[in-house]
C-alpha positions in Angstrom: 141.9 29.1 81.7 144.4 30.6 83.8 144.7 32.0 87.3 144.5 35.5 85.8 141.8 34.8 83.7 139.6 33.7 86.3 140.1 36.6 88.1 139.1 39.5 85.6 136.3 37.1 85.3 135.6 37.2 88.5 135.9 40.8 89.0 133.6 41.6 85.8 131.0 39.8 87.3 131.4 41.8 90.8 131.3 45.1 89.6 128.3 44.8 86.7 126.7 43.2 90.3 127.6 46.4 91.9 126.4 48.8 88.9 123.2 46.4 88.7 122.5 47.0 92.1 123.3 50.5 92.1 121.0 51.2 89.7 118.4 49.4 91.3 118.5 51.8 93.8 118.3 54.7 92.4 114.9 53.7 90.5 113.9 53.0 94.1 114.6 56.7 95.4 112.9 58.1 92.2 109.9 56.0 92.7 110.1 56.9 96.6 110.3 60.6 96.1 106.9 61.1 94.8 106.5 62.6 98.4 108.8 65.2 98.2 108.1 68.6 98.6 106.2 70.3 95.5 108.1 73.6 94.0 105.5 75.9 94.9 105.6 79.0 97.2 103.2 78.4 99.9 103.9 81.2 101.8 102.3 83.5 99.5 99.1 81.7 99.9 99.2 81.6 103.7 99.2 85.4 103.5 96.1 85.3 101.1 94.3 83.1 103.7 94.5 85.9 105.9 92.5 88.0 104.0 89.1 86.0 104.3 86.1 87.5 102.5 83.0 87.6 103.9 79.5 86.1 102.1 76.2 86.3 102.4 74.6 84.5 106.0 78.5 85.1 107.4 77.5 86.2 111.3 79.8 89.0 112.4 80.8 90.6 115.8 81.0 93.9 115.4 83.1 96.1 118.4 82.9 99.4 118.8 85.0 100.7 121.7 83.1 102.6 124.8 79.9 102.4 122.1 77.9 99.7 123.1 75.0 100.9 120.5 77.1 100.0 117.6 78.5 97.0 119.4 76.6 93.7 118.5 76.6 90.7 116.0 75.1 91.0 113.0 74.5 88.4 109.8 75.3 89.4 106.5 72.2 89.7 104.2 71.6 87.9 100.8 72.3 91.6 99.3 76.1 91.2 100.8 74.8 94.3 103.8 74.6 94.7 107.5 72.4 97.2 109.0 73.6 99.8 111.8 71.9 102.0 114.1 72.8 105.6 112.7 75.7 104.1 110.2 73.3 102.4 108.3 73.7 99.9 105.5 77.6 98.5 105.7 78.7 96.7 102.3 79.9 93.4 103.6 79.9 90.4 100.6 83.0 90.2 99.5 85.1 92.2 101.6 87.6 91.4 104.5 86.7 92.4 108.0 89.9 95.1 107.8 87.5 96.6 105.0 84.1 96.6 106.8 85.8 98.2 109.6 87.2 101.1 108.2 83.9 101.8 106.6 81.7 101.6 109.7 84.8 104.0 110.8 84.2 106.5 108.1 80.6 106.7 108.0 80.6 106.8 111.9 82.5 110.7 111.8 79.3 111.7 110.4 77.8 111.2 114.0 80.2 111.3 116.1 82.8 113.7 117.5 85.5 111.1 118.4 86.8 108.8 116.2 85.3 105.4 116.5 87.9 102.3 117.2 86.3 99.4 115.6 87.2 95.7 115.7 85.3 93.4 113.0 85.4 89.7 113.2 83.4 86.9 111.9 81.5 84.9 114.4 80.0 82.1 112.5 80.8 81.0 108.8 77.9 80.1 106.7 78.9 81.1 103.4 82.0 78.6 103.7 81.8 75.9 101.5 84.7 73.6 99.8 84.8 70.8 97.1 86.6 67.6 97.6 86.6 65.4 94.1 88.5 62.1 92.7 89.3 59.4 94.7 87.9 59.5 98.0 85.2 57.7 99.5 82.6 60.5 99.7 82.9 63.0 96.9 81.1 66.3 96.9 80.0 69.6 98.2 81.0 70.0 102.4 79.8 73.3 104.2 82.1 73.1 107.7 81.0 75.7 109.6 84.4 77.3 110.2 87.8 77.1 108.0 89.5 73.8 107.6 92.9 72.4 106.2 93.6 70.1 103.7 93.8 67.4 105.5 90.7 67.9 107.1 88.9 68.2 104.2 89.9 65.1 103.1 88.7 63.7 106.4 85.6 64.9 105.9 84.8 63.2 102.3 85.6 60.0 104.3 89.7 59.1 103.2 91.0 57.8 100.4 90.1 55.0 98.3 92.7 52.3 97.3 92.8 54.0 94.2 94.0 57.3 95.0 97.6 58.8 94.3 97.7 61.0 97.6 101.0 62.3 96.6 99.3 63.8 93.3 96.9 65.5 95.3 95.9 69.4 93.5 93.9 72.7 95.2 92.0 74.1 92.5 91.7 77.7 93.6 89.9 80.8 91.8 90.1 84.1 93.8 90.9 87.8 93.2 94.3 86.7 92.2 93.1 84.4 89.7 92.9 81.2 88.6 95.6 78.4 89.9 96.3 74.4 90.3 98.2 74.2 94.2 100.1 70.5 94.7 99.7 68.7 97.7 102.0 66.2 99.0 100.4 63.4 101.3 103.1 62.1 102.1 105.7 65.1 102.6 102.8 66.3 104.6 101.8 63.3 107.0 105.4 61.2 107.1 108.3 64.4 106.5 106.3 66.5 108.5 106.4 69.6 106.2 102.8 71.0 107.2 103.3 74.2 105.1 101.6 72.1 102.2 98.5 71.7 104.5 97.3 75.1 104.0 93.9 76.6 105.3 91.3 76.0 102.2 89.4 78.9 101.1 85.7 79.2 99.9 84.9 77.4 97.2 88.3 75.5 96.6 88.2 72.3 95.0 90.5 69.3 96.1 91.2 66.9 93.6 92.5 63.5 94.8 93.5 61.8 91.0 
């Protein structure tokens, strides 16, 4: 074997190393990018989370400017009412405070002269309650008394078990928009920092940790 010889050799042996390693690598990058973000527009449900609706046992502060007879808290019956002095019965369950305020509005002209400036909020969440499922160390039904994130909510069913793909991580959501599976990230959320997956759960949301 010549000097040539050896070195074409040599050199086929160098680069199938190279392409060998190469594609070593990229499996690695594929198998490292199960954290990346999901394709899914979470801006659309951060403006649904602003439109909380209230449930039955909800307490709510209700403000009625330079009216301190309308002005008090009040807790939202099993029937889905509140009761106000003159106004009446306000239909609460299942609407947002924005709605509950423009009726205690409207049915307040009746009697009064000036037009009422109302501010609705809710005090104290009691109908609040979120599902976390799969493979975390306490499973179940929680009932936080105010809104939580995903994160949290894991938190509160104790963490995941060694099990768990936290990068697989689904919000199972049902809501006046319908029916929809939301992906969560662990790892896009905790390590890259992207907290726009962590999103503000909403009543009776189930997380499913697979």
């Amino acid at each position: 074997m010549d000097v040539h010889q050896k070195k074409r050799i040599a050199r086929g042996v160098k680069g199938r190393f190279v392409r060998g390693c190469l594609l070593l690598l990229g499996l690695w990058a594929s198998a490292s990018c199960g954290g990346a973000r999901p394709n899914y527009d979470y801006t659309t449900e951060l403006r649904v989370m602003r439109t909380y609706t209230v449930g039955a046992g909800d307490v709510l502060e209700v403000r009625v400017w330079h009216n301190d007879q309308l002005s008090r808290r009040v807790t939202v019956r099993p029937d889905g009412f509140v009761t106000l002095p003159l106004v009446g019965d306000i239909v609460c369950g299942g609407k947002t405070v924005e709605q509950i305020g423009k009726e205690i509005t409207e049915k307040g002209q009746q009697f009064y002269t000036e037009p009422l400036v109302v501010s609705v909020e809710v005090a104290e969440l009691h109908s609040y309650r979120i599902y976390v499922l799969g493979e975390v160390t306490r499973p179940g039904e929680f009932t936080p008394t105010g809104q939580v994130t995903v994160l949290q909510a894991i938190a509160l069913a104790g963490g995941f078990t060694r099990f768990a793909a936290p990068n697989e991580i689904v919000i199972v959501r049902k809501d006046a928009h319908g029916e929809r599976r939301i992906p969560f990230a662990f790892s896009a959320v905790v390590k890259g920092g992207d907290l726009r997956e962590n999103l503000p759960l909403l009543t009776n949301d189930t997380v499913v940790v697979p």
